[in-house]
N, C-alpha and C positions, 0 to 999 in steps of 0.2 A: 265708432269706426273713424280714423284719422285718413285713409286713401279709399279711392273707390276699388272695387276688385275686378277684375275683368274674368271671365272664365270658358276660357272654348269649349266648342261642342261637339263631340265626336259620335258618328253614331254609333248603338249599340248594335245594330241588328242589320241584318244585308238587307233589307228594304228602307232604312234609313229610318222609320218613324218613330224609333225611339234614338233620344240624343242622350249620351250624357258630360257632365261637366269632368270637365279635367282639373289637374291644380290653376289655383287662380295666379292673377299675374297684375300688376297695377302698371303696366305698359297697354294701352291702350292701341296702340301703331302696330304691336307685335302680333297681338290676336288677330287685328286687321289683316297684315298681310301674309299670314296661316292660316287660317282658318274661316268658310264662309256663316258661319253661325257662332254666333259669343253671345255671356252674357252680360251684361252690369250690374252690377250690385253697389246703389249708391246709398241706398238705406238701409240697415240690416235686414237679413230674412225677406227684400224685395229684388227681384230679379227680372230686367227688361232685356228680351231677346232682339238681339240687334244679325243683322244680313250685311257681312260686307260687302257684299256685292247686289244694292238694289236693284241691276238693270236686268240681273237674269230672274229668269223664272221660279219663284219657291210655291209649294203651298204649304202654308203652317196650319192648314187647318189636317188633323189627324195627329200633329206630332203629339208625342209622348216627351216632356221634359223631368226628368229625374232629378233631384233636389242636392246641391251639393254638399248640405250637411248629412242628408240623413237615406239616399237614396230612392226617396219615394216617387210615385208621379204630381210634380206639383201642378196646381190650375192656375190658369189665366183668368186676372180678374179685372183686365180693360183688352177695349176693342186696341189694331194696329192707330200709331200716330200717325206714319207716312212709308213710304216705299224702304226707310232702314232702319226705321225705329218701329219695331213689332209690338205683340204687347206686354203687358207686367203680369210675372209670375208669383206664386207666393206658394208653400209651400203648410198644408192642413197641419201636417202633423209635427214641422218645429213653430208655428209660427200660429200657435192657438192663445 
């Protein structure tokens, strides 16, 4: 992978707890200021959920993230780093 990929998150469900990724985009600035949930994918098949907007209130614990290759729910396999850097995603079923 030569750029990083950015990928907003939309939810899928009117209670919000399932997200999923839309097409990706290697404007970083652009997802920021569209969208308050995006992802990064700066190494293939790993994906760190980031909150443009730290100061409001989220809880990430419940959400369901859907895997942009393949749709599935992928897991979280670190805790958050700080108030906009959430945690890292990965995905079981491309990423075995």
């Amino acid at each position: 992978m030569e750029e990083i990929r950015y990928y907003p998150l939309v939810d899928a469900t009117t209670d919000g707890k399932v997200k999923v990724p839309m097409f990706h985009t290697t404007s970083k600035n652009t997802v920021e200021e569209t969208h308050k949930f995006y992802l990064e994918e700066m190494i293939p098949h790993y994906y760190r959920l980031y909150v443009s907007n730290p100061k409001a209130k989220m809880s990430q614990k419940g959400f369901e993230i859907q895997c942009p290759l393949c749709g599935s729910t992928m897991k979280a396999i670190s805790k958050p780093l700080n108030s906009k850097k959430k945690s890292l995603y990965t995905c079981e079923k491309c990423n075995h």
